[in-house]
N, C-alpha and C positions, 0 to 999 in steps of 0.2 A: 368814193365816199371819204372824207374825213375824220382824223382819230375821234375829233367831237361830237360829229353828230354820230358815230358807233355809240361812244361813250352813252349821250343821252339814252338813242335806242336801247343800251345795254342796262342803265337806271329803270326805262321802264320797262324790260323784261322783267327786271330785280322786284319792282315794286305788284306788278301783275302776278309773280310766281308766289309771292309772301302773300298777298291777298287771295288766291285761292286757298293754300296751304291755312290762313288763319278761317276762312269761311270750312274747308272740312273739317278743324278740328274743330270748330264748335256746333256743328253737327253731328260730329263724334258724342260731344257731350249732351 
């Protein structure tokens, strides 16, 4: 695999991990 396509893969872990994280807190509230 290369560093780029990690990289990507790693962008959308980043963006999948922030999107749950913003969905329970506003089920929090």
């Amino acid at each position: 695999m290369t560093d780029q396509r990690l990289m990507s893969m790693g962008k959308a872990c980043s963006l999948a991990l922030g999107e749950a994280i913003a969905a329970k807190n506003t089920q929090l509230l």
